[in-house]
N, C-alpha and C positions, 0 to 999 in steps of 0.2 A: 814412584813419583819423585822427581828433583826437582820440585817446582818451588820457589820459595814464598813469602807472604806479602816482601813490603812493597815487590809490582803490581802492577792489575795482569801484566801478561807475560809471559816466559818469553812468547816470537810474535813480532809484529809483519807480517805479510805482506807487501805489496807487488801486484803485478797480474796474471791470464788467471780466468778463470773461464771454463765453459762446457758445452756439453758433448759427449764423443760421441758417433755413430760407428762402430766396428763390426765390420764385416769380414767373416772370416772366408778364405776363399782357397781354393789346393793349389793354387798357386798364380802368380801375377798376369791379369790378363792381358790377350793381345788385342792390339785397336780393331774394332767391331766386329769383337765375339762379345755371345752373350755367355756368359759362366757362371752359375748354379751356386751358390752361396752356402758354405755348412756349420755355421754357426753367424748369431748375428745379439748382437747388447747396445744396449744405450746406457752410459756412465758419465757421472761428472768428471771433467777433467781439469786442462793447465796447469803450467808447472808450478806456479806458488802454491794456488788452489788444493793440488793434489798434496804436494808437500805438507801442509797444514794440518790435512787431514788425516794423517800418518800421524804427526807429532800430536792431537789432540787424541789420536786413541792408543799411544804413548803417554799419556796420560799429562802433558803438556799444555797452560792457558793458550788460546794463539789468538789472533785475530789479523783477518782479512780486508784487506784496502782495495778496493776497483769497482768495476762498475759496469750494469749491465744493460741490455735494453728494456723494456715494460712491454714483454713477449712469452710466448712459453718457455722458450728455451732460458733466460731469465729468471722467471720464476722456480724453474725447479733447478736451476744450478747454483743459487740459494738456496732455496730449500733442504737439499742436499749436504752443505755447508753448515745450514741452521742445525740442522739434526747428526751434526757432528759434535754439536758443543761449541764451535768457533765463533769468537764476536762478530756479528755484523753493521756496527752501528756506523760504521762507515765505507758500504759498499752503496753504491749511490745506483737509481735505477734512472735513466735517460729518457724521459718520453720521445715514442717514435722512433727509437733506436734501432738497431738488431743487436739479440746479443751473439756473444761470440760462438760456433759453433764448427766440427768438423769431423768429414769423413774418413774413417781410418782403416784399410786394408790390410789385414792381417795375414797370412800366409802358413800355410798348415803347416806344413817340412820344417822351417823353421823358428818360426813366429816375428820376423821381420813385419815388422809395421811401414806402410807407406801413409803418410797422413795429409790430407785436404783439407785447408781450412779457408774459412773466411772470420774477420774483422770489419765490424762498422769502426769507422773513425771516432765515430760520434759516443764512443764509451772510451776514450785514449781516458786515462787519470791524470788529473790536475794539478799541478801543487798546491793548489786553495783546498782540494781535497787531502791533503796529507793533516792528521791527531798527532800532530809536531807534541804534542806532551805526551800521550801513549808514545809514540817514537821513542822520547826521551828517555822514559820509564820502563822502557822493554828489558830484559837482559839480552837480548838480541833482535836483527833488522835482517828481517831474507828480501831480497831483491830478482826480478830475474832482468830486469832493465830495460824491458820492451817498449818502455813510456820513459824517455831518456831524463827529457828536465824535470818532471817529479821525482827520478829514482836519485838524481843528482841532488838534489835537493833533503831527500831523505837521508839520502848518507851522513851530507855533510852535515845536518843534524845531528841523529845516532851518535856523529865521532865525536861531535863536539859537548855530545852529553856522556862521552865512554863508554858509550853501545857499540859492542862490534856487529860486523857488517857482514854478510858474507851473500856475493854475489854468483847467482845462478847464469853464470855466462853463454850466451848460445848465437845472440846477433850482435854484429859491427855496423852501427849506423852515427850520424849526424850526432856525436856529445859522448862516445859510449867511451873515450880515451879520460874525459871528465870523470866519467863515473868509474871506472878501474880504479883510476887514482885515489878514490876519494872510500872504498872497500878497503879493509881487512881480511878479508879471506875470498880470495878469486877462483872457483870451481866451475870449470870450463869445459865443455864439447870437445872433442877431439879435433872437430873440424872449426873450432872458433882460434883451436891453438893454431891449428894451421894458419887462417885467416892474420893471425898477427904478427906468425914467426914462421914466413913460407916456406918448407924447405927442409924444416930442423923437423928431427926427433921428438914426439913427445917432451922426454925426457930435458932436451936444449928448451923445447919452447916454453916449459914454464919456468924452467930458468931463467929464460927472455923475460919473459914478462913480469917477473918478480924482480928484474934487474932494473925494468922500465916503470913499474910503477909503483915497486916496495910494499906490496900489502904483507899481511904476517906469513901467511904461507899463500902460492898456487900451486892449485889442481888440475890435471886434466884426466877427466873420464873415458874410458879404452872401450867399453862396453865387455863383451868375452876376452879381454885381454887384462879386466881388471881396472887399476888406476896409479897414476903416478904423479908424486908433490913433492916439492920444494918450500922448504921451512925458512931460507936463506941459509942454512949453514948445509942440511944434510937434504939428498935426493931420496924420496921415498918410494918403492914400488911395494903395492898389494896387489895379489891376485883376484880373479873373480871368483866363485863358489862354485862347481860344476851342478849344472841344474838344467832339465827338459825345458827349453822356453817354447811354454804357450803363445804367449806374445811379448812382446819387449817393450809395449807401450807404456810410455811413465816411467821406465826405468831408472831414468835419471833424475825422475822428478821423487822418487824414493831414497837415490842416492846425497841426495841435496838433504831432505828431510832427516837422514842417516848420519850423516856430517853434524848437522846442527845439534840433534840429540846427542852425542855424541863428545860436541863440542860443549853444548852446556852440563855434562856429565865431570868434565875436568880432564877427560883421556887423554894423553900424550896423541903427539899428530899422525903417527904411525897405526896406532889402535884406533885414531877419527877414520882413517882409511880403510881398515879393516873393516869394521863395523860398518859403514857406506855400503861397500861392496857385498858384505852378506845382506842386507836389509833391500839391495837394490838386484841382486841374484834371484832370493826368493820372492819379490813381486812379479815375476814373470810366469809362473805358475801358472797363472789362469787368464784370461782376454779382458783388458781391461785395466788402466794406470790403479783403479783402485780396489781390484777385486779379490787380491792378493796377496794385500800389505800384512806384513809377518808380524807376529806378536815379539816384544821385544824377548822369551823366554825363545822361539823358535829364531832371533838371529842370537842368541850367544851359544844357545845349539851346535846350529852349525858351525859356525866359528870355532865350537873347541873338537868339531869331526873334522874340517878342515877341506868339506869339500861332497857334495852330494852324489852320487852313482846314479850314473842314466839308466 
């Protein structure tokens, strides 16, 4: 436990939360065939959501910011959350809403996930819904910035209470160059690096974007190729953990959760890396963003084997 006493919460969470349907299948179907299903779950998911739930059985305060509809799916992707340990006192439920929910295609061979979702509008998060004092008091703010002018909003909170930020990057929408700016630690999709620095390298693109909007370090996540960050001085590469992926769903919502433990641990940014990558390796194990989350004694395991044998 690194958890200290004089916050109410180690990570304050804002952003998806909902429920998965994964269906596992021997491989991607084609348009109208019907294909025989050989494994099938239903799991809470999203990327803060899931992250959270990592870092509270890490033994971490957290609490969860968003909002759902007054539905089944709703009901138990709280419930879920509740029976994590995680604060809920401000996940807001929408009458009439839908909550968020989606269908996920897993792939036997390699565990490639293709994922369906929907969103009601009608649960986006608020800024009137932001615990701007829990904010303040956090020792940290995870964001995935799905809901632009409350994550914008929250940030510039956080910073202006010396809470670092660390942003779960994955869409470019309408304000998301605001919220970059306004983050401390920028941890990106491979394909979001793309999206901002067309063209370049991994490696150049978060150097772009740490030249464009100066957080403390960025990240971008390789998935099997590992990850690579920029501190502003030194370019960092970490490998991935060689591991059988069951499926790869949530992987990055483990590697984000991995980062922040990690980061509230005091690790040099090199070993934030490492630690990611092992924690976000062996969640692929099993079908499902949370069915697989390693205990922190099974990633520093791995970490000092340096690598798993298929």
């Amino acid at each position: 436990m690194i958890s200290g006493t004089a916050n109410p919460f180690d990570v304050v969470g804002i952003g998806l939360n909902a429920i998965d349907y994964l269906c596992r299948v021997p491989r991607y179907p084609v348009p109208g065939e019907k294909l025989r299903m050989t494994g099938f779950a239903r799991q809470g998911g999203g990327q803060v959501a899931t992250a959270l739930v990592a870092l509270s059985r890490w033994g971490l305060r957290t609490k969860y910011v968003g909002n759902v509809g007054d539905d089944e799916h709703g009901r138990l992707s709280l419930s879920l959350l509740r029976d994590e340990g995680i604060d809920l006192s401000h996940a807001r439920t929408v009458p009439g809403a839908s909550s968020q929910f989606a269908v996920i295609l897993v792939q036997d061979d390699s565990g490639e996930r293709t994922i369906l979702w929907e969103r009601d509008a009608r649960i986006r998060i608020r800024p009137e819904d932001l615990p701007l004092e829990e904010i303040r008091a956090a020792r940290v703010l995870l964001l995935d910035g799905h809901d632009v002018p409350p994550s914008v909003a929250a940030a510039r909170t956080a910073r202006e209470a010396g809470v670092p930020v660390v942003l779960d990057a994955e869409k470019v929408q309408e304000g998301t160059f605001d919220l970059l700016a306004a983050c401390d630690h920028i941890v990106a999709s491979s394909g979001f690096v793309e999206r901002l620095a067309p063209g370049l390298h991994p490696e150049e693109g978060v150097r772009r974007i740490h030249e464009r909007f100066a957080p403390e370090t960025s990240t971008a996540t390789l998935g099997e190729r590992g990850a690579v960050g920029f501190d502003g001085k030194n370019l960092h590469r970490a490998p991935a953990i060689r591991v059988k992926a069951a499926d790869t769903t949530g992987a990055g919502d483990i590697f984000h959760a991995g980062f922040l433990f990690a980061l509230l641990s005091g690790k040099p940014f090199p070993e934030i890396l490492s630690f990611s990558n092992a924690a976000a390796g062996l969640s692929c194990r099993a079908v499902g963003g949370r069915a697989a989350i390693p205990s922190l004694e099974e990633i520093e395991a791995i970490r000092g084997i340096g690598k798993l044998e298929k």
